[in-house]
C-alpha atoms as one frame of an Amber mdcrd trajectory, in Angstrom:
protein
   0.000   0.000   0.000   1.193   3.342  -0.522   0.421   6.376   0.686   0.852
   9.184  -2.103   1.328  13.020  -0.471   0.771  15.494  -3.226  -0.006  19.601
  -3.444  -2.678  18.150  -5.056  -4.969  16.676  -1.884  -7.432  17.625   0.740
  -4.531  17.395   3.447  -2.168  19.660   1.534  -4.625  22.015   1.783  -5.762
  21.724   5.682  -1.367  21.977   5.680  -1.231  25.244   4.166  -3.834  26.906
   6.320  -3.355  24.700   9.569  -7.642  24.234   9.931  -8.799  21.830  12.537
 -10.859  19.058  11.747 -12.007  15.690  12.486 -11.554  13.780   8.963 -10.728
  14.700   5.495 -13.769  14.049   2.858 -12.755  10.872   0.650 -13.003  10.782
  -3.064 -13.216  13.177  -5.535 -14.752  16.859  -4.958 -18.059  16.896  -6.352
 -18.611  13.253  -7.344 -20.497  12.602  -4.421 -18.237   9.240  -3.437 -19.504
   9.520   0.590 -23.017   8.617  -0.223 -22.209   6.300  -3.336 -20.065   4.149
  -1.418 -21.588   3.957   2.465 -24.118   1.376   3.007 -23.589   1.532   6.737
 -24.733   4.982   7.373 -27.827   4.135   5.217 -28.934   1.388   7.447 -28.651
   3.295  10.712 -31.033   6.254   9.108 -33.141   3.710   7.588 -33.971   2.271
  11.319 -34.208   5.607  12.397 -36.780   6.804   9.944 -39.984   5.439  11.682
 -38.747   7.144  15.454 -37.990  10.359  13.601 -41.066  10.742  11.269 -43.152
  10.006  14.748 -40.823  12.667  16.481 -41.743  15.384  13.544 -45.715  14.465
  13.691 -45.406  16.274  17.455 -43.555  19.368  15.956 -46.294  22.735  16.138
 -46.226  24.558  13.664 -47.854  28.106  14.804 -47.166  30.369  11.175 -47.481
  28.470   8.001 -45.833  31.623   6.453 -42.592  31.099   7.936 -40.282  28.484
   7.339 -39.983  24.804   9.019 -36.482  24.865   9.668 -34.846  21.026   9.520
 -31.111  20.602  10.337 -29.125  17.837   9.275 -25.711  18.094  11.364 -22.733
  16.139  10.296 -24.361  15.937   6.753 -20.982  14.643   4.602 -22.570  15.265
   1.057 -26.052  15.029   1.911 -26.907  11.713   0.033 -27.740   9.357   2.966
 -30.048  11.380   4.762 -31.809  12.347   1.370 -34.815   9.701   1.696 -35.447
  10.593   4.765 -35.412  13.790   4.523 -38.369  13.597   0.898 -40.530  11.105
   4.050 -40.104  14.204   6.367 -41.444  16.854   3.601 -43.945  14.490   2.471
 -45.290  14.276   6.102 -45.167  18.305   6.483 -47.110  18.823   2.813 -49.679
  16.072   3.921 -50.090  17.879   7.163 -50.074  21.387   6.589 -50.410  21.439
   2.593 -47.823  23.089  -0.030 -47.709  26.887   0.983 -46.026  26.352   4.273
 -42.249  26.550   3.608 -39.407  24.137   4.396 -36.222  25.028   4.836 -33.190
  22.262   5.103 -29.793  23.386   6.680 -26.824  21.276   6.154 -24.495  21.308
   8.448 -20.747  19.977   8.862 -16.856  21.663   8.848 -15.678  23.854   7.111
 -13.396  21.076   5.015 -16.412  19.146   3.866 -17.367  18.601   0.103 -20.535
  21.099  -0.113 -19.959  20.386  -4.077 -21.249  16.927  -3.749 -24.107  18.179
  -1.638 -24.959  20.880  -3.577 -24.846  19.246  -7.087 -26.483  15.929  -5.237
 -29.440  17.952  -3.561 -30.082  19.812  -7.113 -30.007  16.873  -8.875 -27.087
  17.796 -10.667 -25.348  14.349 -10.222 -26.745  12.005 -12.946 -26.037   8.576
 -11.356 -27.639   9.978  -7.762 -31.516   9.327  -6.876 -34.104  11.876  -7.514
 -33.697  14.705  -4.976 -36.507  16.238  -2.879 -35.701  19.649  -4.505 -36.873
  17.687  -7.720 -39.830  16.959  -5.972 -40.968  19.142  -4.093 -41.690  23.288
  -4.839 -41.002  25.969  -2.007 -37.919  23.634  -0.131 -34.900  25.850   0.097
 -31.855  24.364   0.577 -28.506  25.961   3.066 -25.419  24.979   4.447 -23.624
  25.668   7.419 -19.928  25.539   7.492 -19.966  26.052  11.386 -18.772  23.235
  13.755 -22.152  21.774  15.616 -19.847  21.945  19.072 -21.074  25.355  18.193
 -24.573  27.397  17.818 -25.453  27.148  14.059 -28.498  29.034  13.845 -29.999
  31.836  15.660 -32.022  30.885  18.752 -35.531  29.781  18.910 -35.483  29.176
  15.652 -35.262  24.986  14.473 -37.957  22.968  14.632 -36.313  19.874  13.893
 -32.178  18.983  14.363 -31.157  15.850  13.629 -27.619  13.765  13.257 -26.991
  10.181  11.896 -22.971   8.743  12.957 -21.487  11.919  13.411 -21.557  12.983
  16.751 -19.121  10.690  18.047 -16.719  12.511  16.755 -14.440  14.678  19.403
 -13.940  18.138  19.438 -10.432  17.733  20.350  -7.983  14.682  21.023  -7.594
  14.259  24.558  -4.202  12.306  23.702  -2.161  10.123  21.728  -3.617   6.893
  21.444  -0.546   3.627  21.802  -1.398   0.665  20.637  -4.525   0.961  18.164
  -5.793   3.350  15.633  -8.733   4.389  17.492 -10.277   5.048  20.657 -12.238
   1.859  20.902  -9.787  -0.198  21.083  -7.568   1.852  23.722  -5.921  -0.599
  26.184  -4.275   1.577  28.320  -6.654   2.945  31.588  -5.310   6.359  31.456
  -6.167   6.881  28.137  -9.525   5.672  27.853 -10.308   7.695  31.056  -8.756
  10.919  29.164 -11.340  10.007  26.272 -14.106   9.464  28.109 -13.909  12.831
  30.063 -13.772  14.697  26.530 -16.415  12.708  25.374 -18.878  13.753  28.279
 -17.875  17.592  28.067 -18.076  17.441  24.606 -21.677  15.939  24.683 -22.883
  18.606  26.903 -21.448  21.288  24.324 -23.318  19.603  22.123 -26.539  19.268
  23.855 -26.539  22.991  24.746 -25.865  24.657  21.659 -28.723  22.517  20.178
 -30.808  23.067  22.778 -30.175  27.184  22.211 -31.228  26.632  18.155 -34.845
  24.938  18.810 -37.512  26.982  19.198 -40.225  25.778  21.776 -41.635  22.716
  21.371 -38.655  21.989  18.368 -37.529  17.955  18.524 -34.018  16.251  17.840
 -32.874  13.129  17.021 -29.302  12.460  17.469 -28.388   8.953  16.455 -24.522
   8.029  17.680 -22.350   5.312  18.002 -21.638   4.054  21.010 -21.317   0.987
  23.557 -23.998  -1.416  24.754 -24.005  -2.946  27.967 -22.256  -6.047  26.562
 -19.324  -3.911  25.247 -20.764  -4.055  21.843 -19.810  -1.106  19.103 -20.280
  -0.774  15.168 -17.525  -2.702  14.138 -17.246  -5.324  17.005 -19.811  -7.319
  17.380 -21.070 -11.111  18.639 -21.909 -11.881  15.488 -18.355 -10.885  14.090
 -15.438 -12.817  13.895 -12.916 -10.344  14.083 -13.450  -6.324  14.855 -12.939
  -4.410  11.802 -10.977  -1.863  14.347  -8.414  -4.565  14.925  -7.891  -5.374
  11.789  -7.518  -1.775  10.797  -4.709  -1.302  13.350  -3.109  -5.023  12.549
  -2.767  -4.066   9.369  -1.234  -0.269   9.905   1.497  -2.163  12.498   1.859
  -4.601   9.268   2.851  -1.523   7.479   5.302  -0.395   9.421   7.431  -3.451
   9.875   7.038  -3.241   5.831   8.242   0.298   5.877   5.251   1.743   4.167
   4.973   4.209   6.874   6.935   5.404   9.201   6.586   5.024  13.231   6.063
   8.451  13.380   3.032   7.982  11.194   1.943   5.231  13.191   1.394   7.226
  16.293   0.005  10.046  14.934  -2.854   8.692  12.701  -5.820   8.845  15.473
  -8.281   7.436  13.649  -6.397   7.814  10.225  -7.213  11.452   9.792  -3.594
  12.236   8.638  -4.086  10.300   5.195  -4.022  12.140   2.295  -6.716  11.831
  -0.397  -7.319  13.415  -4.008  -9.337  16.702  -4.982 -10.248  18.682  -7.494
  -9.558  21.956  -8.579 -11.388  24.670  -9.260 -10.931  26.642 -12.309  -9.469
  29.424 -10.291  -6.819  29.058  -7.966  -6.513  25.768  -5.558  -9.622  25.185
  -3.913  -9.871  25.813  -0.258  -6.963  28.862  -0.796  -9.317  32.054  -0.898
  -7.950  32.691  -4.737 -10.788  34.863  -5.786 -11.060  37.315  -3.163  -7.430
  37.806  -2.711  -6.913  38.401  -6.691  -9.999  40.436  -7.276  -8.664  43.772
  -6.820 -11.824  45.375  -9.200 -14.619  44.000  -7.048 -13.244  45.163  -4.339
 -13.499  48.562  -5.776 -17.023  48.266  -6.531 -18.248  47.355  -3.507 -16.243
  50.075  -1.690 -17.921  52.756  -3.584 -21.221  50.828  -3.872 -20.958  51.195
   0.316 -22.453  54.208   1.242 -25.490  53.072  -0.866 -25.603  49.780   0.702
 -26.204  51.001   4.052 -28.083  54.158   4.132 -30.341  51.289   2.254 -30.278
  48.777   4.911 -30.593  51.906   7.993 -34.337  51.897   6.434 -35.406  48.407
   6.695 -37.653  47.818   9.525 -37.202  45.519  12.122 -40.353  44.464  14.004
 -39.035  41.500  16.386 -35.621  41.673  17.719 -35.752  38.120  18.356 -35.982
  36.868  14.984 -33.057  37.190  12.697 -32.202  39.527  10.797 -31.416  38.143
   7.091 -28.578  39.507   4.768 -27.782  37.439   1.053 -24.781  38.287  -0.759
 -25.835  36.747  -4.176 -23.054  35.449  -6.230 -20.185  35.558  -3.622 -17.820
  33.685  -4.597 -15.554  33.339  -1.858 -16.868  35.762   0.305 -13.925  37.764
   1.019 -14.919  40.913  -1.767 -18.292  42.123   0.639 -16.232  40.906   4.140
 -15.685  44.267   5.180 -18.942  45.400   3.786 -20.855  43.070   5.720 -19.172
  44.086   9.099 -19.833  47.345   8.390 -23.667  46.347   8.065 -23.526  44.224
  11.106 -22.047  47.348  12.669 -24.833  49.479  12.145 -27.592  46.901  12.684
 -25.611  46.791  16.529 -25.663  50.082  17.064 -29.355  50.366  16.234 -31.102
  47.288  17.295 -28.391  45.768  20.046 -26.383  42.576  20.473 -29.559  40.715
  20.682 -30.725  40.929  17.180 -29.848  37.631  15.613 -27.982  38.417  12.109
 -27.811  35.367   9.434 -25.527  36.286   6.711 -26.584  33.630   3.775 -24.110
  33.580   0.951 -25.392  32.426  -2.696 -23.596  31.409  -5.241 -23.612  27.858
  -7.918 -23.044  24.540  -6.498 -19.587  24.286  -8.278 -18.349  27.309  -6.180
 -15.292  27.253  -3.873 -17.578  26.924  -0.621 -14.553  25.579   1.418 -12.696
  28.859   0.775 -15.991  30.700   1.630 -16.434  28.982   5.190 -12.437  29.059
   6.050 -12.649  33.152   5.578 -15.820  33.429   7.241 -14.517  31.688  10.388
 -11.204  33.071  10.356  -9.381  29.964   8.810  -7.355  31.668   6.401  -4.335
  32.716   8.174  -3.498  35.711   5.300  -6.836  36.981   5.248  -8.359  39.792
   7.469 -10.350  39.010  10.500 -13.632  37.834   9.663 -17.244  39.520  11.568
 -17.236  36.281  13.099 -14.411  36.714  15.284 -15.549  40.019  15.634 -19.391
  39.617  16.387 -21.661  37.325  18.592 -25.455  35.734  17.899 -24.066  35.955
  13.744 -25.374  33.260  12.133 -23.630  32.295   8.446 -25.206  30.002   5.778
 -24.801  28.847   2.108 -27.195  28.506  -1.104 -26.111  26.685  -3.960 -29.007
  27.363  -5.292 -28.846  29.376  -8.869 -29.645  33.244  -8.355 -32.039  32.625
 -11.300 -34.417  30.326  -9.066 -35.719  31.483  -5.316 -33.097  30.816  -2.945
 -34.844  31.481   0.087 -38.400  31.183   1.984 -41.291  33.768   0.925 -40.788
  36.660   3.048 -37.593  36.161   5.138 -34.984  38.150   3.307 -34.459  41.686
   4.657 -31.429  42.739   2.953 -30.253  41.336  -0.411 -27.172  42.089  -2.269
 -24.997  41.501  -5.293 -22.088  42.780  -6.908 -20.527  42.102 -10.400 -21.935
  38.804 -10.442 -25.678  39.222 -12.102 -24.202  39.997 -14.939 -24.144  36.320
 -16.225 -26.818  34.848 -17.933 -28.882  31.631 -17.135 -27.481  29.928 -20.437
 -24.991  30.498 -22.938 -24.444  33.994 -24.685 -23.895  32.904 -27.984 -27.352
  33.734 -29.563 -27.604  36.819 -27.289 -28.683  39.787 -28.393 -27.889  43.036
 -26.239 -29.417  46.245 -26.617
C-alpha cells in the first residue's frame, strides 16, 4: 500500500492553512463518493426513519408563512439522509399542505465537500436518486460551514435537528492513542479515562448549543455510536469474527514493519485522519486557498464605492421582532472575502441600532460548483493571510450557504431583509452565444 502526499490533496490544503478538523472528505470533490459508497450509514437512518417521522408528527407549527427549519448536522454530502429527509417533507405537505415553507440546513466543517451536496441535492449528479428539490416546490436548501460543538443558527429558531454517525466525533484529542488506531480499542486505563472525560464535556457542548437553536416545542434526534451494555460497538460485534478496528490497526502495524509508513506515522494517525486523499480543482486558484477574493482587486473597488449606498439602504429596513433574525444574502459571492468588510460594516450598524440581541444570518449564494470551502475558512477566520472575519468580531451571527442558482428562489417567501450583489448578475442563465444586447 502506498500512501501518495501530493499539493494536489485535501490534506495539503488543511497543511497550508493549519484548519482543525475531524476527517478529510474521501473521493473526488463533487462526485459525491460519501453517499455512493456507504451502506452503513444508510442502514442506521433507515432504522431511524420510523422514530424520527413520529418525532416530527409532534412538531407545532404556529405560522405556516414562515419556514420549518430542519437541520441535518454532520451531513458529509447530503446523500444518505436524502430519503429521509423527501418522508419528512412528504409528512409536512400532507399535514399542513404546499404553501407552508421548508427550509433544510446542512451542516458539517468547514473542510467538507458542499460540491457533492450541492450538485447531489439539485439533482445535478446524474447517477444519484431523484432529490426532494426535484420533488418538491417551495424547499430551500442551506449549508452551514460552522462546527455543531457550536450554535449554528440563531435561537428559537429549528424545529427539527437531527444527526446520523457523526456525533461521536471529538472536538479535540484528549491524547495520543498507543497501541490501536482508534479510541475503541484503547488498552491503556489512562487513556480511555482521558477520552471518556472529553467525550462527556463534549456531549454537553453539544446538547446545549442545540438546545439554544430549537424553538419551543422543536424535537431532535441524534443517532450516535456508542457501547452497549455487553461492550458491543459498530464494528465489534457477537456476530463478528474479528473487529474491523483490529484489523484496521493489525494491518497499519503490518505496514510499518514493511516500511510503508513510518513510526512516526503510526502514532500520529488517530483514527487515520492524517491520510491524504485526491481533490479537485477549481478553475481558479486551488480550492480551499481564498484565490478569488485575494486576486480580485476590481470588485473590491465596486463594492467600496457601492458602500455608502448599501447602508443608508439597509438603515431603512424595519425591524419588528428583535428576536428573529435579521437576514442579509450576498448573491453570487464567490468566496466571500470581496463584501467581508462590507458586511461588518452592516452588522455594525444593525448593533448600534437594534443591540447585540438581534440575531444576524448572513446567507451567501452562489452555484453549487463554487469554492464553498474557501468561503467557510474566511468566514470563520481559517485563512491565516486573510483579514479578521465579523465572526471573530461579532456574537449571535449566524452564516449560511445557497447553492441554489440566483435565477431560481433561494430562500423562503418573506424572510430576506437585505439582499445584495455585486458584479456577479451579470451572467446569464445559459450560454451567450445567440444573445442579443441592446
Amino acid at each position: 500500500m502506498e500512501l501518495v502526499r501530493t499539493e494536489n490533496s485535501y490534506a495539503a490544503v488543511m497543511a497550508d492553512a493549519q484548519l482543525p478538523h475531524s476527517h478529510i472528505p474521501y473521493g473526488k470533490e463533487g462526485s459525491g463518493f460519501y453517499s455512493d459508497n456507504n451502506i452503513g450509514c444508510f442502514n442506521v437512518i433507515d432504522a431511524a426513519t420510523p422514530m424520527v417521522l413520529s418525532a416530527l408528527d409532534k412538531v407545532p407549527v404556529k405560522d405556516l408563512d414562515a419556514p420549518f427549519i430542519i437541520a441535518d448536522f454532520g451531513t458529509a454530502d447530503g446523500g444518505t439522509s436524502m430519503f429521509l429527509l423527501k418522508k419528512m417533507i412528504a409528512l409536512l405537505r400532507k399535514k399542513y399542505g404546499k404553501d407552508l415553507p421548508v427550509q433544510v440546513v446542512y451542516e458539517d466543517q468547514p473542510v467538507n465537500d458542499f460540491k457533492s451536496l450541492f450538485l447531489r441535492t439539485h439533482g445535478f449528479l446524474s447517477h444519484a436518486p431523484t432529490s426532494f428539490m426535484q420533488e418538491f416546490d417551495n424547499v430551500y436548501v442551506l449549508a452551514s460551514g460552522t462546527s455543531f460543538y457550536s450554535q449554528c443558527l440563531p435561537p428559537g429558531s429549528l424545529h427539527f435537528g437531527m444527526s446520523f454517525t457523526a456525533m461521536h466525533w471529538l472536538s479535540t484529542r484528549p491524547s495520543r492513542i498507543t497501541g490501536a488506531l482508534v479510541h475503541v480499542d484503547i488498552t491503556d486505563p489512562t487513556e480511555k479515562t482521558l477520552f471518556q472525560a472529553q467525550a462527556a464535556k463534549d456531549w454537553e457542548i453539544i446538547l446545549l448549543a442545540r438546545a439554544r437553536e430549537l424553538r419551543s416545542g422543536g424535537r431532535a434526534a441524534i443517532i450516535v455510536q456508542c457501547l452497549d451494555k455487553e461492550g458491543q460497538y459498530p464494528g465489534a460485534t457477537k456476530n463478528i469474527t474479528e473487529s474491523v478496528f483490529h484489523s484496521f490497526t493489525k494491518y497499519w502495524k503490518e505496514m510499518v514493519t514493511e516500511e510503508d509508513i513510518t513510526q512516526l506515522e503510526n502514532t500520529n494517525i488517530a483514527g487515520m485522519k492524517e491520510i491524504q486523499v485526491p481533490h479537485s480543482h477549481f478553475p481558479y486558484g486551488k480550492t480551499g486557498s481564498g484565490f478569488h477574493s485575494d486576486n480580485n482587486i476590481g470588485c473590491f473597488d465596486i463594492i467600496f464605492t457601492a458602500s455608502p449606498m448599501v447602508l443608508n439602504a439597509l438603515e431603512k429596513v424595519p425591524v419588528k421582532d428583535s428576536k428573529s433574525p435579521f437576514t442579509i444574502a450576498d448573491f453570487g459571492t464567490a468566496d466571500g472575502g470581496t463584501s467581508m468588510f462590507l458586511v461588518k460594516k452592516m452588522i455594525e450598524l444593525l448593533r448600534k441600532k437594534h443591540g447585540k440581541d438581534l440575531p444576524v444570518q448572513v446567507v451567501y449564494e452562489d452555484q453549487p460548483v463554487n469554492d464553498f470551502k474557501s468561503l467557510f475558512f474566511r468566514i470563520q477566520g481559517l485563512l491565516s493571510h486573510a483579514p479578521p472575519s465579523y465572526m471573530q468580531e461579532f456574537d449571535n451571527v449566524y452564516v449560511l450557504a445557497s447553492g441554489t442558482s440566483f435565477y431560481s428562489q433561494c430562500l423562503p417567501p418573506g424572510s430576506l431583509h437585505f439582499g445584495m450583489s455585486f458584479t456577479a448578475m451579470e451572467w446569464l442563465s445559459t450560454g451567450y452565444d445567440r444573445c442579443l444586447i441592446l
